[in-house]
Each structure stands twice: as C-alpha cells, then as structure tokens.
C-alpha positions as CSV (number, residue, x, y, z in Angstrom):
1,X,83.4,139.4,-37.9
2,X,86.0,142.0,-36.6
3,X,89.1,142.5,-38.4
4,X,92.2,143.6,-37.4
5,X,96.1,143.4,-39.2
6,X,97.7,146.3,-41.3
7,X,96.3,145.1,-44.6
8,X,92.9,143.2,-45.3
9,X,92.5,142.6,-48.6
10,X,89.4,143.6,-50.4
11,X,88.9,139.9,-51.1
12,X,87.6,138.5,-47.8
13,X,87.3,135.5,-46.5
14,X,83.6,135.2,-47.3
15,X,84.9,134.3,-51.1
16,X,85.7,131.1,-49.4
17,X,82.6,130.7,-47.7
18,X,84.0,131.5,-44.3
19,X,81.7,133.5,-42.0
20,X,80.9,134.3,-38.4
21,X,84.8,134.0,-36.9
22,X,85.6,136.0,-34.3
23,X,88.5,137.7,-35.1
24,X,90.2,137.6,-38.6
25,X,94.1,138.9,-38.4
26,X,95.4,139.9,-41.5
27,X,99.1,139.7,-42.3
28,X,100.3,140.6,-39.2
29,X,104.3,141.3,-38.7
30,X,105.9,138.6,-37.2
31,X,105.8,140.6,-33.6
32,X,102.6,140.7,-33.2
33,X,102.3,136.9,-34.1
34,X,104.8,136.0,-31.8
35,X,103.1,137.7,-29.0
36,X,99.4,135.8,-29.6
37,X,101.1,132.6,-29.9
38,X,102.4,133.1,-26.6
39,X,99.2,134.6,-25.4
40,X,97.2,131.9,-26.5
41,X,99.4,129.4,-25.3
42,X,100.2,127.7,-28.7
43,X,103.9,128.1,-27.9
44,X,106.9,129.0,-25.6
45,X,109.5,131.4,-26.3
46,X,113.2,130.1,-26.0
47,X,116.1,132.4,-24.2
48,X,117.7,132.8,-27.5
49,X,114.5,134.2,-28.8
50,X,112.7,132.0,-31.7
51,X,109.3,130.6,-31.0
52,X,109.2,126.8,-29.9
53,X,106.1,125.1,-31.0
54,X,104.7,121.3,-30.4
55,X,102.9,119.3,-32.9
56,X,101.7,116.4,-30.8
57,X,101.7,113.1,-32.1
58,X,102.1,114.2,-35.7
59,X,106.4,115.3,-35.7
60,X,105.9,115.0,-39.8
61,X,104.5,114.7,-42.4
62,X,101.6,112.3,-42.9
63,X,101.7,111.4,-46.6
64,X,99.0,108.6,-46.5
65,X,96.5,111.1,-45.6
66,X,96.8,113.1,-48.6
67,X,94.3,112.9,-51.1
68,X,93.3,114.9,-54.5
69,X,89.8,115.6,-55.0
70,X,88.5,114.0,-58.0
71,X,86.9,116.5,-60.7
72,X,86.7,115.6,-64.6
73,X,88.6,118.9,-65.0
74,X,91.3,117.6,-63.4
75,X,91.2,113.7,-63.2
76,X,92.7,113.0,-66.6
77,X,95.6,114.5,-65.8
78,X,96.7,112.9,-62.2
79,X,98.8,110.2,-61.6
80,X,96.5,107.9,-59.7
81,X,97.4,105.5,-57.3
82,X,99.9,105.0,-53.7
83,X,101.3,108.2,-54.2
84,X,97.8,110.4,-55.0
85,X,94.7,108.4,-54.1
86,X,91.4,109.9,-55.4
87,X,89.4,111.6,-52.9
88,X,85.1,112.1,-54.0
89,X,83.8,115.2,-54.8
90,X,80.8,115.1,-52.7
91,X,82.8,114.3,-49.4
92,X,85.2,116.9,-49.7
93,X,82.6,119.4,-50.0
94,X,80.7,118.1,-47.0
95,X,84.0,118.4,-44.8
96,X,84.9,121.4,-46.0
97,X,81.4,122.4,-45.0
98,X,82.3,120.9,-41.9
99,X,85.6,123.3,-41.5
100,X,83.7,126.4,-42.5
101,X,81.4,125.6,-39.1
102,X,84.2,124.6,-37.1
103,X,85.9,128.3,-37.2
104,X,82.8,130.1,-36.4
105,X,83.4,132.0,-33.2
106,X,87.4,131.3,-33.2
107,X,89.9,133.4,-34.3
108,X,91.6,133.1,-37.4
109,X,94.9,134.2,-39.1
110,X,95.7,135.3,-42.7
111,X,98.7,135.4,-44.2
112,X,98.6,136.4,-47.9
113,X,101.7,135.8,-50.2
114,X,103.4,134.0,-53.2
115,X,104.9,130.7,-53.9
116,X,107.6,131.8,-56.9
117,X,109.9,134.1,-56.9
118,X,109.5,134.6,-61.2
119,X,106.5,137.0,-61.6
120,X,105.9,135.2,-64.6
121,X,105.1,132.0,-63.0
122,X,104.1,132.4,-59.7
123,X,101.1,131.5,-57.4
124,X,99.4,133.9,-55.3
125,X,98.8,131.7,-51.7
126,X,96.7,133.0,-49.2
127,X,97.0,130.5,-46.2
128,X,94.4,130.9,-43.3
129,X,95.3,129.2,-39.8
130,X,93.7,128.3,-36.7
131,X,97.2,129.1,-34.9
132,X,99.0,132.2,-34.7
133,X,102.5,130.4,-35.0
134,X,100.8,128.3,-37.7
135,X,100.7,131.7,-39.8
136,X,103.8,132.6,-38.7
137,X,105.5,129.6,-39.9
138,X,103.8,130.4,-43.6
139,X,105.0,134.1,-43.0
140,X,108.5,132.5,-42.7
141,X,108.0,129.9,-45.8
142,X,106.4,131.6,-48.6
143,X,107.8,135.3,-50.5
144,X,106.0,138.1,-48.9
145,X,104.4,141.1,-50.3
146,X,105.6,143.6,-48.4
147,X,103.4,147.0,-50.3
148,X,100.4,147.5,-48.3
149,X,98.6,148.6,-51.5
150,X,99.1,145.2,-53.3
151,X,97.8,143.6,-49.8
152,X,94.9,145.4,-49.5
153,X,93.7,144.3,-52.9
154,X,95.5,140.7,-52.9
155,X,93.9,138.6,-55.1
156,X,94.4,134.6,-54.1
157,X,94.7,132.1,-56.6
158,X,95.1,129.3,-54.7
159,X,93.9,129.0,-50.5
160,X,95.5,126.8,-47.6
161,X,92.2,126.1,-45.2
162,X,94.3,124.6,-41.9
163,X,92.1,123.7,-39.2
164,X,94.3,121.5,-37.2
165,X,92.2,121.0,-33.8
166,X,89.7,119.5,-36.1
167,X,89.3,115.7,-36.8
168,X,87.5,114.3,-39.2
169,X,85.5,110.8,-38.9
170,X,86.6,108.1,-41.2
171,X,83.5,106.1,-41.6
172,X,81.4,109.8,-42.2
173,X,84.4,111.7,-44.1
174,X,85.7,109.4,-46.4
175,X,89.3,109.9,-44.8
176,X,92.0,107.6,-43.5
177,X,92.2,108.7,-40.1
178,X,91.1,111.7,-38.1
179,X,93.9,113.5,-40.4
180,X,93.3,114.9,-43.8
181,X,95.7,117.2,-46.1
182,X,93.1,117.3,-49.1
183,X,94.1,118.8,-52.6
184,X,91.2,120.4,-54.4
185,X,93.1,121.4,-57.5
186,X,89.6,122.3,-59.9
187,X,88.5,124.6,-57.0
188,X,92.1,125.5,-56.1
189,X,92.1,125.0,-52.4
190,X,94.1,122.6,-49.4
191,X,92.2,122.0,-46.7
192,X,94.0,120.7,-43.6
193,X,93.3,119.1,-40.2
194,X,93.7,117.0,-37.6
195,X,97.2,117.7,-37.7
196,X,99.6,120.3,-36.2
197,X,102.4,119.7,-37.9
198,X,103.5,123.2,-39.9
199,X,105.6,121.1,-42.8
200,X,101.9,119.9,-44.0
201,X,101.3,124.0,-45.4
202,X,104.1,124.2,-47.9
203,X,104.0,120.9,-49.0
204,X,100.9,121.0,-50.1
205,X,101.4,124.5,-52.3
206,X,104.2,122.6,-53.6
207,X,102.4,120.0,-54.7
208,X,100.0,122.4,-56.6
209,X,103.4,124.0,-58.4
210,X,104.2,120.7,-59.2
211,X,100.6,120.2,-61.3
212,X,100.2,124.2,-62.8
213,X,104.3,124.9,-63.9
214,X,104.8,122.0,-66.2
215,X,101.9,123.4,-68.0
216,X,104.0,126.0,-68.4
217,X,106.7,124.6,-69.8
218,X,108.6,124.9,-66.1
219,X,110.1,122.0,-64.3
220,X,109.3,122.2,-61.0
221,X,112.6,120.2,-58.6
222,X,112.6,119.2,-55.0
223,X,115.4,120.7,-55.0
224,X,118.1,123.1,-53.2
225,X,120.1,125.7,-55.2
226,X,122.8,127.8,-55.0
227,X,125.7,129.8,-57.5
228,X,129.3,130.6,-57.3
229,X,131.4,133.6,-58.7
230,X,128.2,134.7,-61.1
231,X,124.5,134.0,-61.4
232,X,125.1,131.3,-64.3
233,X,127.3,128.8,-62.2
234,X,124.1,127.2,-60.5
235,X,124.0,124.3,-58.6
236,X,121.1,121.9,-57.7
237,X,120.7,119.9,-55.0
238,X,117.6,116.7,-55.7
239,X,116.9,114.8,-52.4
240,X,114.2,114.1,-50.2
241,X,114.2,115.6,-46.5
242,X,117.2,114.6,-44.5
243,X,119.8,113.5,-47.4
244,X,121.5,117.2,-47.3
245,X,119.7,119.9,-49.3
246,X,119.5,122.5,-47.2
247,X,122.9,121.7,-45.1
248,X,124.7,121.4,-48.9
249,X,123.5,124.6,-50.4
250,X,124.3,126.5,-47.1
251,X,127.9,126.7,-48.7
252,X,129.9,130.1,-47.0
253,X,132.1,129.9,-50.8
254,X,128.8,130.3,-52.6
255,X,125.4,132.1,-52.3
256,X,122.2,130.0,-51.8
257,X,119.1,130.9,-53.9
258,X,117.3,128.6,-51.4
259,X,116.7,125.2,-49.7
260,X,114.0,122.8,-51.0
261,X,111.7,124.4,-54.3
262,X,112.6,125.7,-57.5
263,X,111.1,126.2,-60.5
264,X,113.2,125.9,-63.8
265,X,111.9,127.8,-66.5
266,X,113.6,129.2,-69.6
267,X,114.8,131.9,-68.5
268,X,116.6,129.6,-65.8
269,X,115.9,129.2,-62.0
270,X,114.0,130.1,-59.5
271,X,112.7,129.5,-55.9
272,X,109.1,128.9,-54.8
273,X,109.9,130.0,-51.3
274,X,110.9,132.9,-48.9
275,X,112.3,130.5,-46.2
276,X,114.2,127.5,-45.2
277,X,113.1,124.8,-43.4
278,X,115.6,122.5,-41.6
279,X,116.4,119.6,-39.7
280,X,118.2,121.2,-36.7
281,X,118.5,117.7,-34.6
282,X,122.5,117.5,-33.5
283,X,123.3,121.1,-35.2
284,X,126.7,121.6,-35.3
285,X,127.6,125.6,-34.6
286,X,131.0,123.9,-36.4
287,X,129.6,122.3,-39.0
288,X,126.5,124.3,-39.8
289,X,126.9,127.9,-38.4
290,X,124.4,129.8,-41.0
291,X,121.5,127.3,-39.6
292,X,122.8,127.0,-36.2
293,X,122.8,130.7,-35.9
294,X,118.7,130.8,-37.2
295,X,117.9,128.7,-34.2
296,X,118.9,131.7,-32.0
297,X,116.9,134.7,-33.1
298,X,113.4,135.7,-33.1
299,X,111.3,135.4,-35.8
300,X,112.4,131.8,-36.0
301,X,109.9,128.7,-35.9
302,X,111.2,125.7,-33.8
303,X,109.3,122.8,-33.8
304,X,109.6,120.2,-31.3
305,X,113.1,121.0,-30.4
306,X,113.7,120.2,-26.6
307,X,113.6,123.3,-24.1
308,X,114.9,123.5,-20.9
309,X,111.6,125.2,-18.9
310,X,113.2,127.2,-16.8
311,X,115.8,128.3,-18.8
312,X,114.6,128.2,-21.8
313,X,117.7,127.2,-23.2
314,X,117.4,125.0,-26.3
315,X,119.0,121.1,-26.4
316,X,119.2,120.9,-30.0
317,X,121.0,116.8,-29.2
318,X,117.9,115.9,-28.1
319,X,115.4,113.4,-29.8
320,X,113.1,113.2,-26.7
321,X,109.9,114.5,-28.7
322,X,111.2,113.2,-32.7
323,X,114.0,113.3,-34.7
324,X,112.9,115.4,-36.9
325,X,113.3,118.9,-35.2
326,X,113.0,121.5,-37.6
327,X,113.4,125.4,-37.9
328,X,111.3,127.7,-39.9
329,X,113.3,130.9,-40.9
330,X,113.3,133.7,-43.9
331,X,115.9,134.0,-46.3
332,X,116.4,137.3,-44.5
333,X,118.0,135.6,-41.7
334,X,121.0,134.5,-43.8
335,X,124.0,136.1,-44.9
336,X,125.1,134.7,-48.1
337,X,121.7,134.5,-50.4
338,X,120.0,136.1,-53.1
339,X,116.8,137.3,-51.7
340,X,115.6,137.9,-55.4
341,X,115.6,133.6,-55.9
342,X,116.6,133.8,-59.4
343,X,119.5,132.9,-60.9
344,X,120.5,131.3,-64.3
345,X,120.8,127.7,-65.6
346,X,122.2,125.3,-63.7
347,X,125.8,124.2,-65.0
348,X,126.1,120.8,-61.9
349,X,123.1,118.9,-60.8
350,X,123.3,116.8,-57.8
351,X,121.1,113.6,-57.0
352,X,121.5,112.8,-53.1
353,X,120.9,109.8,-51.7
354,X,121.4,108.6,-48.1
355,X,122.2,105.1,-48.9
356,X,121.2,102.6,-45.8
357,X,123.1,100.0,-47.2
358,X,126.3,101.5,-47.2
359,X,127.2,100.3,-50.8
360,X,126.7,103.0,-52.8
361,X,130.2,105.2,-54.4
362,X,130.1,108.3,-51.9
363,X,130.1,110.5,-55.7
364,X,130.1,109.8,-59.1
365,X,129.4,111.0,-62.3
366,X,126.5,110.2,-64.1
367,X,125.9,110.0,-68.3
368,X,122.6,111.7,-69.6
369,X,121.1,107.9,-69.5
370,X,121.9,107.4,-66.3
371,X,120.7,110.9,-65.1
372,X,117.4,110.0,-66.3
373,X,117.5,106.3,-64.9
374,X,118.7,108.2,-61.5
375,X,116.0,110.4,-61.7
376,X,113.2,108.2,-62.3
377,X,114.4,105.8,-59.5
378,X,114.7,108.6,-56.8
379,X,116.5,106.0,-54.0
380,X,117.4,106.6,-51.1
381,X,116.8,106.2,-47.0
382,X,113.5,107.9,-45.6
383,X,115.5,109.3,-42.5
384,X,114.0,109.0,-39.1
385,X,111.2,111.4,-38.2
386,X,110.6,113.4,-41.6
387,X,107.4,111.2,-42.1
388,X,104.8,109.7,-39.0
389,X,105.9,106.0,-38.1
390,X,109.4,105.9,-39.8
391,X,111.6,105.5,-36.7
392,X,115.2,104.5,-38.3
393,X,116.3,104.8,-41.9
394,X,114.3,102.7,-45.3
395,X,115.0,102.0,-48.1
396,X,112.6,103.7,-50.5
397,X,112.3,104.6,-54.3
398,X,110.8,108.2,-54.7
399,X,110.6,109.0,-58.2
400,X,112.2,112.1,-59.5
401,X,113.1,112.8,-56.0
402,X,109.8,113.7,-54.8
403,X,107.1,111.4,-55.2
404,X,104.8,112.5,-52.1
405,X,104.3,115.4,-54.2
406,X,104.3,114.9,-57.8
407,X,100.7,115.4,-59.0
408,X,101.5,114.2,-63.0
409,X,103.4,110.8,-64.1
410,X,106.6,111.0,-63.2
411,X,107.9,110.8,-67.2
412,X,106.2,114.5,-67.7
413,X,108.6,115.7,-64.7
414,X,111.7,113.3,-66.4
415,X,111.0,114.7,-70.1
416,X,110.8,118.1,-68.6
417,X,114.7,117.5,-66.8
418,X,115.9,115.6,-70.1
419,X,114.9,118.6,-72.1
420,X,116.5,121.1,-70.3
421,X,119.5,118.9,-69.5
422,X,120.4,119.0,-73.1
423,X,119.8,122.5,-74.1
424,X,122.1,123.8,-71.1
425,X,124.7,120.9,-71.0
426,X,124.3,120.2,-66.8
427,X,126.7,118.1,-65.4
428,X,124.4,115.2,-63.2
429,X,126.9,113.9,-60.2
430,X,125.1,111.0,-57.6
431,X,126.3,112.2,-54.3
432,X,125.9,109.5,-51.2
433,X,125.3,111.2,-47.9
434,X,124.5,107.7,-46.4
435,X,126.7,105.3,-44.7
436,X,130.0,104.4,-45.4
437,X,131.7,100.7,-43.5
438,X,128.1,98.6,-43.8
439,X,124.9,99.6,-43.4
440,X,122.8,101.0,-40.8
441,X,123.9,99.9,-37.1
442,X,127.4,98.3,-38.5
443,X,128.8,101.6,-40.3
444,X,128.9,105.4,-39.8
445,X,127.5,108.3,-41.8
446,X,129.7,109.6,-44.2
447,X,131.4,112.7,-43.2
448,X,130.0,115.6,-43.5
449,X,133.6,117.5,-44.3
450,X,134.4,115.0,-46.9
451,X,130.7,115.2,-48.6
452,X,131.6,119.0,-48.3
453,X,135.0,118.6,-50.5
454,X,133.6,116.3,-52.5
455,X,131.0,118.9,-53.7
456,X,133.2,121.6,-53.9
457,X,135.8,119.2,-56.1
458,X,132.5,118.2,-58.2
459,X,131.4,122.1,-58.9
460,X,134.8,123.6,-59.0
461,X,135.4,121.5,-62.3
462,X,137.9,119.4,-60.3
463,X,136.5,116.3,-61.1
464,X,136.0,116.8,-64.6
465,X,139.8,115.7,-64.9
466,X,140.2,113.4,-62.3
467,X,140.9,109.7,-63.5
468,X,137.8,107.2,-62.6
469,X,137.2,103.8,-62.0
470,X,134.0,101.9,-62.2
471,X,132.2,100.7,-60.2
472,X,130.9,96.8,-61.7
473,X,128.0,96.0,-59.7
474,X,126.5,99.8,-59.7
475,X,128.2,100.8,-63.3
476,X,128.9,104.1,-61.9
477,X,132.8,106.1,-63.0
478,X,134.1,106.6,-59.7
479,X,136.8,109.1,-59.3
480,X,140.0,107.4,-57.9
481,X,141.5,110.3,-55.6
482,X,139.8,113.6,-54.0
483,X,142.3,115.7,-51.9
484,X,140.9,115.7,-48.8
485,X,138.8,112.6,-48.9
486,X,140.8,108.9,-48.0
487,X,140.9,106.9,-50.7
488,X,139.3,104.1,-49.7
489,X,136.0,105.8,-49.2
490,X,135.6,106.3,-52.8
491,X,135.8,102.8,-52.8
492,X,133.2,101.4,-50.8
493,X,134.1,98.1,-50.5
494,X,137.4,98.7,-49.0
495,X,135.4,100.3,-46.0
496,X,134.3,96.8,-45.0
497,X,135.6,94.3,-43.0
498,X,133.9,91.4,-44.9
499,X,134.1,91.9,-48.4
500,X,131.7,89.1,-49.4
501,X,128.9,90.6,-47.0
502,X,129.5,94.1,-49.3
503,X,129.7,91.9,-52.5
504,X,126.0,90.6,-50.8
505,X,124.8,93.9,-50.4
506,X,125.5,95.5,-53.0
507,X,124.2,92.8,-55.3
508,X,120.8,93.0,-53.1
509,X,120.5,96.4,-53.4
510,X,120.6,96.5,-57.3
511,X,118.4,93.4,-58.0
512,X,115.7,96.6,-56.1
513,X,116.2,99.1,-58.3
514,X,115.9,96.5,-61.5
515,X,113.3,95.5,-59.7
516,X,111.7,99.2,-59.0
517,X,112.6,100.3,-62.4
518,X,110.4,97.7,-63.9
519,X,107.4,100.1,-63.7
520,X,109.3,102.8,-66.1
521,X,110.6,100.5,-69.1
522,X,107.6,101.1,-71.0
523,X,108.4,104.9,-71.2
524,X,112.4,104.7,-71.7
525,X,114.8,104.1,-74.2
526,X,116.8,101.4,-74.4
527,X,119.9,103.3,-73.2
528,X,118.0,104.2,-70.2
529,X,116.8,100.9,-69.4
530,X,120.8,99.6,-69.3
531,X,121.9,102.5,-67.5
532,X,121.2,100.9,-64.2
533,X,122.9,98.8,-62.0
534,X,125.7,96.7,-64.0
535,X,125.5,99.4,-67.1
536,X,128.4,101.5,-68.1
C-alpha cells in the first residue's frame, strides 16, 4: 500500500482490517482534494470556484436504510423499532468483510478529525472514503486538527467506512436495498454504501454523539446556535432540515456558534461540527448573503446544484436534479462566528416547525409543560428533497426534533432538556416557518423578513412584555402586535378566506398530535399530558 498526504497517523488503516488499497491519502489540504476530484472525474469545478458534485439517484438522506448492529453490549440500551431497526451481528461482519475486499486495489482517502468542539467531550472521527470530494466534504463538516504532530499519532475512536460504488444484496446482506448506512456502536464503526450522498457521513457521527454524550450527562440537540452582545445570551434553534436552522442562526446582529449539532453540557454549549451544511435551492444574495456568498468560493461542496457546462456558472433556482441542493462549507468561510463553538447557556430556545397546514401561530411562547410536550412531539413538514421519495411537504412527528437520529428513548433526551431547562431558566418560543393563508398549494410561506423580526423581538426580550392572546384550539399565548409583522399573521385564521375550512384544519391537525402523543403518556406528568392542543 503506498501512502501519500502530509500526516499518516501511526494508527493505519490495517487496525480496521483494510489491506492491499492502492493508494491511501491522508489528510490532504483541501487543494489537493479538489484537484483529484476533478482528476478522477468525481466532480466539476463551477466559475465561482467551489466543487459541484452529483449523488445520483440518492439527493438525501436514506433513513430506512439505517440500521444498528445488534450486540448485548449495546442492545439494552437502543430504542428499537421504525426509527432504529436491529441489524445481526453475523451479517454485518460478513459485509463489512465484503467492503474490506471491495477497496483492494482502489484508492482511498483519510480524513482524520473530531466531532466536538469541548475537549472534554468529544469524538475522535476518522472517516475513510472512496471519493476524493467525499473526504473533502468531511474535511469541511467535522473540526480539524490542524498540528501535524497530533495527526501523525491520531488515535480514532470511532471510523466512517464509506464505500459508496458498492451495493449490497438484500437477499445475501440482510439490507433493505442495495443501500446501507450501518451503525456498529459496540465496535464503534459506520459503514456506508451504495449511496453517494455526502449528508449520510455526518449524520451518522451524529447519531453516535447522540448514544455516548447523554452518558455523560450532555444533551446532545439537533440544533443551530448562536449569541448576541456576550457568550451567555445563547440562542437555539431545534428543527429538522429545511424548517430554518441554519438560515436563522446566520443572524449579521449576532455571531453563530454553528448550524445543526451541539452538545449541551454543564459548562454550557457546544458544537459538534467545523461546517455548515445548507439548503442553497432559491438562495437569496438579499435574504441570505453569508450562505450565498459560500456558494462562490473554493473549498466549498455543492451538491447537485445545477451548472451551466460551458460556463460553469451556477443556477442556484434550479430544481432540475432535487430540491435539496446543499453546500458543504467551514466555519472559516463566515464572517460573524466563533470558530472556538463554545459558548454559555442558552437564555431562548426555539422549536421550528414548518407547518403544512397553515394553522399553526407564526410564534408563541411556550410554558415548561408545553416545552416538554413540544419537544417530545417534534412536528412539523419533511420539506421536499432532504430525504429519498419525499417530493412536496408531510406532515410528520419527529420526536425531540430528530428522531432519524436519536439512538436512546426519546424521554432520556426530554429529561436531559427538562433538567437543564430548569437550572438555567431558557425561555422555549414555537416559531412557524410554514405556511401562512391555508395550507400547502392554497397559501404562501411565511416571510422570511417577518420570521426574521419575529426572532429578533423573541431574543431581544421584546416579547417578554408584549400583551398575548391565546390561541383556543392550539392553547398557545400568542402575542397580539410585532412591529414589523401585520397583525393578522399572528392570527392565523384571519389569513384565510374561509374561516370554517381553518376552524377544519386546525381541529384536524390537533386530534394528530393527541393522537401522536399517545405513545408518551406513560412517561409524562399530568401537566405535560394537558399541555397540548386545547391546554393553556
């Protein structure tokens, strides 16, 4: 096996088993992995100079293809079922036998790393790719180690195998399809394949931080975050991709900490990640002009973003290949962030929810019950393209904000955000970045200046004195005037032409979450039970 890269560790890659590649790279510098992508042919280079990749018929993630190897070191504590479906022992070996003989004579790529900014808490990665921009895009994503003394003795504690050109066999492997993101959390490894898509990698790691930190006494948060004046007014943004995290935290008045992980320990917050990865589909230079700006220099990941071939210049309206197009950068690229990812505790939490129906209050705030009720229910729309076969917005529950990647019952990660709640008195707002004038196909998408003000009002203490009104199907206090926001989108119903067909709605949509909430009562209070729909 020939090496090459500025630092190899010491630890090889025959500690995984790997043996007879052709070529191993070892955390090269994002020049040199720009210039094999484009030598191998794995990508294009746009005029504006990031790195335009394809992912085939996979344009997100595929969540049904994720398993978690059984072990009895591990088993008792997984929450089995839709969300993390047992995968045997035996079989996953077998495959990952199968990977180990797949890269024999191919090149491979190392990048070697960390998932946590708090040395006390975080993961040593070392992902290993098939795909130059593949290693790239983990460069981008995870906090790099950038003293080549540490490299050359780097130490994983937890490996990404991603061999994407292979496919496994259902019938022989045991998977669901030819695709496979498999969770080996006793022998701390991923393996990957039969999928290009990049998004696949850090998900996956942040599934692991979601089983290890709560261990720890750390609640782990899909989540974005950012602080004002000083590093103790914090802000967290909860939502699943496409409801606004990363397009909320990118505030100009504040400074981001970063875009979709954190850890939340005692000593306050932290992020898991060295990146940002965002939906750039319809990017607004207006609106959005940190991210827009990442989509023009090199170093940057595009994936499936539309390219004009001879002049390379990017359509970023398109939707010809998905909707989710998405851009891989570091932290480094932005001007307004704390490249250190720590901060204090966080003084405003937000909950987002795209809302489908169009009935929910745009923003409201939320007691500690219904926080917790909030929390456990995780609604909102699955926007189009974040996940394979969801063309147009659904309606879906995703407890604690995150389900796809919750390893534990969802009541450790609630107990661990009650708990901390209460010792650092967080204000919980439920912001709607969903529609506003009916639902999907009848109204519009709130907009994005108002959701804007109505943050800043929210985290500026505005709201704290603003009168309220509330809301009697959804029980939510409503505040009754934002400058800067017309009135009667605060009111929801006033937005619709037919009244009855809101009343209709909005009744429909909270018989679901009684209905989801069902599977929680056993583990709540009383006062959490009645803080949904119809409670005060």
């Amino acid at each position: 096996m020939q090496n090459e890269g500025p630092y190899k560790s010491s630890h090889g890659l025959d500690t995984l088993g790997i043996s007879g590649v052709r070529t191993a790279y070892w955390n090269l510098p994002p020049a040199r992995l720009v210039e094999l992508a484009l030598q191998r042919g794995e990508a294009s280079l746009a005029a504006e100079g990031p790195l335009v990749a394809r992912t085939g018929q996979h344009t997100g993630r595929s969540p049904n293809d994720r398993f978690v190897v059984r072990d009895a070191s591990v088993d008792g504590d997984i929450w089995w079922g839709d969300v993390n479906k047992g995968f045997d022992r035996e079989r996953f070996d077998a495959l990952f036998d199968r990977a180990l003989e797949h890269v024999k004579g191919r090149d491979l790529f190392v990048f070697d790393g960390y998932a946590g900014a708090d040395p006390r808490y975080r993961l040593n990665v070392r992902v290993i790719t098939e795909n130059a921009w593949h290693n790239l895009f983990a460069r981008n994503m995870f906090i790099r180690e950038e003293n080549g003394e540490v490299l050359a003795s780097f130490e994983p504690s937890f490996t990404v195998l991603n061999v994407a050109s292979l496919d496994a066999e259902p019938e022989r492997d045991g998977t669901r399809t030819s695709t496979f993101i498999l969770l080996d959390l006793a022998k701390r490894r991923v393996l990957i394949g039969g999928t290009q898509y990049a998004g696949e990698i850090k998900k996956s790691i942040f599934s692991v931080m979601n089983y290890y930190l709560p261990k720890q006494g750390v609640f782990p948060m899909h989540c974005s975050a950012n602080y004002g004046a000083t590093r103790d007014d914090v802000a967290l943004f909860f939502g699943l991709s496409g409801t606004g995290k990363t397009t909320l935290s990118a505030d100009p008045q504040r400074t981001l900490i970063g875009d979709d992980e954190h850890g939340w320990s005692d000593e306050g917050v932290f992020n898991f990640e060295g990146g940002c990865y965002a939906k750039v589909i319809r990017l607004s230079p207006e609106g959005e002009p940190e991210i827009y700006e990442t989509t023009r220099r090199f170093g940057t990941v595009l994936e499936n973003v539309v390219m004009d071939p001879e002049t390379r210049r990017l359509d970023l309206d398109s939707e010809k290949h998905t909707e989710n197009t998405r851009s891989s950068y570091p932290l480094t690229q932005l001007g307004k962030v704390d490249l250190g990812g720590r901060a204090g505790h966080p003084s405003n939490i937000v909950f987002l929810t795209c809302d489908a129906f169009g009935v929910l209050p745009p923003i409201s705030r939320l007691t500690e019950a219904q926080a917790m009720y909030h929390f456990l229910s995780g609604y909102t729309a699955k926007v189009a393209g974040t996940e394979k076969g969801v063309t147009e917005p659904k309606v879906t529950f995703s407890t604690c904000f995150g389900a796809p990647f919750m390893p534990l019952h969802p009541g450790v990660y609630a107990g661990l955000l009650g708990e901390k709640m209460k010792t650092h008195g967080a204000k919980v707002w439920l912001l709607n970045t969903g529609w506003t004038g009916g639902p999907v196909g009848t109204g519009q998408r709130i907009k994005l200046a108002w959701t804007r003000r109505m943050v800043t009002a929210a985290l500026s203490g505005e709201l704290d004195r603003a009168e309220t009104w509330l809301d009697p199907i959804f029980g939510l206090h409503v505040p009754q005037h934002i400058d800067g926001v017309p009135d009667e989108v605060l009111r929801p119903r006033d937005t619709w032409n037919d009244p009855a067909a809101y009343d209709a709605k909005a009744t429909q949509l909270a018989g679901m979450f009684a209905e989801n909430f069902k599977k929680y009562e056993s583990g709540v209070s009383e006062e959490v039970k009645a803080a949904g729909p119809g409670g005060k």
